[in-house]
C-alpha positions in Angstrom: -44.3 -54.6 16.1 -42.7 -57.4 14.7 -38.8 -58.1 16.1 -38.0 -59.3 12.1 -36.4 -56.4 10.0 -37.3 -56.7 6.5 -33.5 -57.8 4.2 -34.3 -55.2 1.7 -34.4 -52.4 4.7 -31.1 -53.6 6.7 -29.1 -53.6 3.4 -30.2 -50.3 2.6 -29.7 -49.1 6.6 -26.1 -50.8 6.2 -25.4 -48.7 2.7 -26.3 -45.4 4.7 -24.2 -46.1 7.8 -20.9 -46.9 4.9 -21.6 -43.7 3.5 -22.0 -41.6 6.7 -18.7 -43.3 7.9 -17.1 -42.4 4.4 -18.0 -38.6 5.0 -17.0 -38.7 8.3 -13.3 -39.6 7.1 -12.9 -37.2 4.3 -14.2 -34.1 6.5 -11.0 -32.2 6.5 -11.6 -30.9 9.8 -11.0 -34.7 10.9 -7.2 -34.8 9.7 -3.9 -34.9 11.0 -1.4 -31.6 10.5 2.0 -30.7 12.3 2.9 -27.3 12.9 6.7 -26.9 13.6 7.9 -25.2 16.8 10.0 -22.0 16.4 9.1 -21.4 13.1 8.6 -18.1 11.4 5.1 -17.3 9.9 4.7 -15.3 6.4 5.0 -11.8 8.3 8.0 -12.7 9.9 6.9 -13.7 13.7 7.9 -16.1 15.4 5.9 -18.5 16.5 6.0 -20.4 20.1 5.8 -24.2 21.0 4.5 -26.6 18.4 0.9 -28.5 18.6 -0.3 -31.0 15.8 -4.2 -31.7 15.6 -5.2 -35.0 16.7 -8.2 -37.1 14.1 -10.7 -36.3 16.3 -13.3 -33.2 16.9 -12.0 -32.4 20.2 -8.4 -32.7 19.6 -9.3 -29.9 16.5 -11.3 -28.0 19.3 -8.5 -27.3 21.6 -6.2 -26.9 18.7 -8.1 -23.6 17.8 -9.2 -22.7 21.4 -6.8 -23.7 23.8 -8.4 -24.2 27.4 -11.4 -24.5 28.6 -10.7 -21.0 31.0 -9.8 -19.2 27.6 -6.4 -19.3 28.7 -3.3 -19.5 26.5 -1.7 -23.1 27.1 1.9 -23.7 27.2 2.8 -25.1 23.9 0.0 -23.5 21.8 1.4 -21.9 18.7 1.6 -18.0 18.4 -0.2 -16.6 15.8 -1.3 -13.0 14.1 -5.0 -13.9 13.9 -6.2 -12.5 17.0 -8.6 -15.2 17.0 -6.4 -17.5 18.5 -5.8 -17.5 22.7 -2.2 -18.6 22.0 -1.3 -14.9 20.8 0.1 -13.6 23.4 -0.5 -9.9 25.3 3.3 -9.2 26.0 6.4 -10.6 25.5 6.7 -11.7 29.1 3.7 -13.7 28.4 5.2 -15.4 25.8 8.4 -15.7 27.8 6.9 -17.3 30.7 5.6 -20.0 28.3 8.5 -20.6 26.8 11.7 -19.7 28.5 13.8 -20.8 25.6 12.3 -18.2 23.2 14.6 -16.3 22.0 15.5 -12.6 20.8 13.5 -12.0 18.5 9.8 -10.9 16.4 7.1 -11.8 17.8 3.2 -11.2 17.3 1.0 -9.9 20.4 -2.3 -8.9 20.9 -2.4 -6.0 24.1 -6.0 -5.8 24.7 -7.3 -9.6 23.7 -8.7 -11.2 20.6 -12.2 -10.0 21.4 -11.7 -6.4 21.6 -10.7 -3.4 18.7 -7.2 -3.6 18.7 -5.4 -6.1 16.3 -2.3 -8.1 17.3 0.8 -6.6 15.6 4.6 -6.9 15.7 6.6 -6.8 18.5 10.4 -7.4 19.1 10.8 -8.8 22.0 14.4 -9.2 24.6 14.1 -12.6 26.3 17.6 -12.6 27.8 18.3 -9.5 29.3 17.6 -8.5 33.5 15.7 -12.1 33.2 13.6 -11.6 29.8 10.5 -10.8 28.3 11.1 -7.3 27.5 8.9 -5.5 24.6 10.6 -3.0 22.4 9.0 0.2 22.9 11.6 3.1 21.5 15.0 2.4 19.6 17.1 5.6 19.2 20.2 7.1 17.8 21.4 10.2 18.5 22.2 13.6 15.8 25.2 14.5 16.5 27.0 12.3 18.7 30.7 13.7 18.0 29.7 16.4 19.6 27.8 15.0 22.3 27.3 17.9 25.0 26.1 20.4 22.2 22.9 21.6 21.7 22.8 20.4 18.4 22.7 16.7 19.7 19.6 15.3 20.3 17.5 11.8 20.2 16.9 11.0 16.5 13.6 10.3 17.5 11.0 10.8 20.5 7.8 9.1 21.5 4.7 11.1 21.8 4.6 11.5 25.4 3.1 15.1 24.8 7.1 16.8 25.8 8.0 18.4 22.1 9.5 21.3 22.2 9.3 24.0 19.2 13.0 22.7 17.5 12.1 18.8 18.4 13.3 15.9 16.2 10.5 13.8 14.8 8.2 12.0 16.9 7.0 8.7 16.2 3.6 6.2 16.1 5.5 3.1 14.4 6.8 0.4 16.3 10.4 -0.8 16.1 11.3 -4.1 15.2 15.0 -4.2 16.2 17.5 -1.8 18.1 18.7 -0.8 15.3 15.4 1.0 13.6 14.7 4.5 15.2 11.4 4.5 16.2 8.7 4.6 18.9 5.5 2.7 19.9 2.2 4.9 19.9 2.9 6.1 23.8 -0.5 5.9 25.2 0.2 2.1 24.8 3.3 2.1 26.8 1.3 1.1 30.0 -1.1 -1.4 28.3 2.6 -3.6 28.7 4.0 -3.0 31.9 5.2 -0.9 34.0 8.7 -1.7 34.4 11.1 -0.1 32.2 14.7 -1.3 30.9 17.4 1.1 29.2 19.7 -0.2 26.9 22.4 1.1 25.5 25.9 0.4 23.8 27.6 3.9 25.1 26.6 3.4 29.4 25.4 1.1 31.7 21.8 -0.6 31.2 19.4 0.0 33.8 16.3 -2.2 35.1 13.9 -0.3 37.0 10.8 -0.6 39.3 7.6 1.9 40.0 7.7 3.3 43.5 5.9 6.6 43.3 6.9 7.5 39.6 6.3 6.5 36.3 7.8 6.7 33.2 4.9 4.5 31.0 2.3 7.5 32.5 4.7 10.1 32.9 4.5 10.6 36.7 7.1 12.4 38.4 8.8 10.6 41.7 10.7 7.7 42.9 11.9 4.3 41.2 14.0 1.4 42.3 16.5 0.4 39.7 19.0 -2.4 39.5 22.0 -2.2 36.9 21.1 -4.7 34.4 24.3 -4.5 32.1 27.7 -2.5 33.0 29.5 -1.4 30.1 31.8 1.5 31.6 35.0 1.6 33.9 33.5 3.5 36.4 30.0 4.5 38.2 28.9 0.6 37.9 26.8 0.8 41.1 25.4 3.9 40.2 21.7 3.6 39.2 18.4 6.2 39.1 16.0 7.1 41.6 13.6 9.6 40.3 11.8 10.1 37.0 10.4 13.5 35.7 9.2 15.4 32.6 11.8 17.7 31.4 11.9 20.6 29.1 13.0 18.6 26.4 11.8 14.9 27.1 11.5 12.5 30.1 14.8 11.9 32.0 15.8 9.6 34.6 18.0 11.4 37.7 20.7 10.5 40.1 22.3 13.3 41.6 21.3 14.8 38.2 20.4 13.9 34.7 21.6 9.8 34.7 19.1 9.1 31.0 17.4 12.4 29.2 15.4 11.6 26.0 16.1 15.1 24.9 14.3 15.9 21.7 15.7 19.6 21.8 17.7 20.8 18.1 18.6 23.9 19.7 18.9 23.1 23.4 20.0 20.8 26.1 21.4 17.3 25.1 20.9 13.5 25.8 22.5 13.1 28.6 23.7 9.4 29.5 25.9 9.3 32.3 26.9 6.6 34.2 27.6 8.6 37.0 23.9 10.3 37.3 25.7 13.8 37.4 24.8 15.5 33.9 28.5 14.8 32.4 29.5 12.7 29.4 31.3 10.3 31.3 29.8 7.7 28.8 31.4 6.0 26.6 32.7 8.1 23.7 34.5 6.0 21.2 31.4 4.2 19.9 30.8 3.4 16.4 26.9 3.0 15.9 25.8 4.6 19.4 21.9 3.5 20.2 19.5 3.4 23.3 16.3 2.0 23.8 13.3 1.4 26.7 12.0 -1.7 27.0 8.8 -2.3 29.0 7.6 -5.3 31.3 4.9 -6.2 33.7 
């Protein structure tokens, strides 16, 4: 063949290669976009980190997949897609990644963005007993005046299968503050953890560890807890060492009842004592008096 290219053929080869080029360039996927850290998406979530995509295919690449393990990267956006790595399986996920995250909404997806369940809203406590707690059961109480009554119960109960015949409501929906009384759908308790905080505004918060019980599967035995925050004037050492199914809920024991989710209208009542003896030595002079069990890994 002949080393000469025809004048007619290169300027037509060079119109081809300007119009490829100009494609190229206005291919959307090729340009430039900031997302803004912190920011709250239209469901109200908050998102983690901030990322902006780079003018390049593999800069878009790992905007959308993250790493090359699959792994969420630190820094990747949160999202409710569930298509996206960066959603995040627990709040101790996300506060691992960030450790200035704060209080707050966020989106998670518990089993993966390949399986059936979708990512929904979590609130989650990043600052209490070291963070990245998920909000699994917000509560009030009925009658609270009258604390030791058997008219006082929780306002609400999980469905950890403990109802008795004159139980308050139980609950599937998950709460989005500690002021909403509500539960998570229980059988996803342990999907999140296995540690468990209680916090309330009338006695002293609690952290706790699995030993040879557990309160996410409902086995009755031992668990190492740690006062997390003391409220009262006295019993501020005290702490639980057993959990068991009760007649009217789950409790948490010292000596006796220290935490009893009692769901009973016409029996027992929600014991939080301090002092783990089945007293009301907590605080009684409480305006808008609320509890709630957070869960970690």
């Amino acid at each position: 063949m002949s080393g000469v290219v025809d004048a007619g053929k290169s300027t037509a080869i060079w119109a081809m290669v300007v119009t490829m080029t100009g494609c190229l360039v206005e291919n959307p996927a090729y340009q430039t976009g900031d997302s803004a850290s912190g920011s709250a998406d239209s469901t109200g979530s908050t998102s983690v980190g901030s990322m902006s995509a780079e003018t390049s295919a593999a800069s878009e690449s790992d905007s959308q997949g993250g790493s090359d393990t699959g792994e969420p990267m630190a820094g990747e956006e949160s999202s409710s897609t569930g298509s996206d790595p960066g959603v995040f399986a627990n709040c101790a996920e996300i506060h691992l990644t960030d450790p200035s995250a704060p209080d707050g909404v966020y989106a998670i997806d518990l089993d993966g963005p390949d399986l059936d369940l979708d990512p929904f809203d979590v609130w989650c406590d990043m600052t209490s007993a070291g963070g990245g707690w998920t909000l699994v059961y917000a509560y009030g109480f009925t009658d609270f005046s009258q604390f030791s009554s058997s008219t006082n119960a929780v306002d609400v109960v999980p469905t950890w299968e403990i109802t008795p015949d004159d139980s308050v409501p139980t609950s599937t929906t998950v709460p989005l503050s500690l002021e909403e009384s509500a539960a998570m759908e229980f059988s996803l308790w342990h999907q999140l953890g296995t540690a468990f905080l209680v916090r309330t505004n009338i006695s002293n918060s609690v952290a706790c560890e699995e030993v040879s019980g557990s309160l996410v599967q409902r086995i009755d035995g031992d668990i190492e807890c740690t006062i997390a925050d003391a409220i009262t004037s006295t019993c501020t050492d005290v702490v639980p060492t057993t959990v068991a199914a009760w007649a009217g809920g789950m409790s948490v024991f010292g000596e006796d009842h220290y935490f009893y989710w009692d769901a009973s209208l016409g029996s027992h009542w929600p014991t939080h004592d301090p002092c783990g003896v089945n007293q009301t030595n907590h605080l009684q002079d409480v305006e808008e008096p609320r509890g709630a069990i957070l869960i970690r890994p």
